[in-house]
N, C-alpha and C positions, 0 to 999 in steps of 0.2 A: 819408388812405389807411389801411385795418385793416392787421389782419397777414399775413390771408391774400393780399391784393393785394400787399404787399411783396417774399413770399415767391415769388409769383406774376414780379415783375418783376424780382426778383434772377435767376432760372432763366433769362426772357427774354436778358438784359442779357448771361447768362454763355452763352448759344449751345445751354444746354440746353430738350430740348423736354418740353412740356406734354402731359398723357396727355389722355385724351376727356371724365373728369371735372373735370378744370383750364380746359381749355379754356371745356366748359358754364360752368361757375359765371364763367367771363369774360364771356361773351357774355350773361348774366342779368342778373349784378350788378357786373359790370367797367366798363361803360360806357353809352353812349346808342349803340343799335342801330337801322338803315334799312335798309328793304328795296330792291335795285337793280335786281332782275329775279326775274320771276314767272312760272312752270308750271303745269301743273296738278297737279300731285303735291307742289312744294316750290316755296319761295322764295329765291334766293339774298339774302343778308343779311351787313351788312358793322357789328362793331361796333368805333367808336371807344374806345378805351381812353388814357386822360392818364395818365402814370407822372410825377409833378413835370413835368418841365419836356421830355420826350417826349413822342410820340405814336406810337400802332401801331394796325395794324389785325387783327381778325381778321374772314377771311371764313368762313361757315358756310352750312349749308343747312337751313332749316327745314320741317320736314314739314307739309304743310296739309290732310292726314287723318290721323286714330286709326291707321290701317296703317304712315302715315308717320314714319319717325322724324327726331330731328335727326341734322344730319351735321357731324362737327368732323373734316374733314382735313388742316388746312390749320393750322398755327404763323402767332401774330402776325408781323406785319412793319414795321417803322419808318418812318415816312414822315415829310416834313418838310410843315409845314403854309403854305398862303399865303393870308391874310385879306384880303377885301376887302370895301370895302361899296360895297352900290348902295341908289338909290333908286329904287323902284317907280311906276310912276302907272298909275291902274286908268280904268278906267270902271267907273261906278258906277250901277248901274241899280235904283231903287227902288220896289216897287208897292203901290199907296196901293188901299183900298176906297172905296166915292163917299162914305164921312162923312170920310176923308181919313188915317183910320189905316195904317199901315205896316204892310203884312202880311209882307215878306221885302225883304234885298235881294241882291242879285249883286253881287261886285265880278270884272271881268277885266281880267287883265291887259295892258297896252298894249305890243304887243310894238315897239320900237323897231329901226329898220335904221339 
């Protein structure tokens, strides 16, 4: 973690909050960011941020025109994480040309009940 994350997650830790440039430079270079829902004007986007042995989130709004700007309203928030793994089984559909080369494939997934 640099200095500016540290600094970043002492603030967090201590209840104070983050201005709109603190926030950006989180949501850039703080963590690995997803998008959760999408407009036409913006996209609601949620980035995970690791402080050692925390986790928080911050949600934001990203503009998806030149008019549109980012939106930082919203202070991280601490969540508690729960890992699981699964395994996947697809179908797997491949399409050959008639000299038998593989031109593409599909995989979908097999949704299980």
């Amino acid at each position: 973690m640099n200095d500016w994350m540290k600094e970043y997650y002492e603030k967090i830790k201590s209840g104070e909050e983050l201005n709109e440039k603190q926030l950006r430079e989180l949501s850039l270079e703080g963590g690995l960011s997803y998008p959760i829902d999408s407009g036409r004007w913006q996209e609601q986007m949620v980035t995970v941020l690791n402080f050692d042995d925390e986790v928080y989130l911050l949600y934001w709004q990203k503009g998806l025109t030149e008019e549109q700007e980012n939106l930082f309203e919203e202070q991280p928030i601490k969540v508690s994480v729960n890992k699981k793994e699964e395994i996947i089984k697809y179908n797997v559909f491949e399409y050959f040309n008639n000299d038998g080369k593989n031109l593409f494939t599909i995989r979908k997934p097999i949704k299980e009940v």
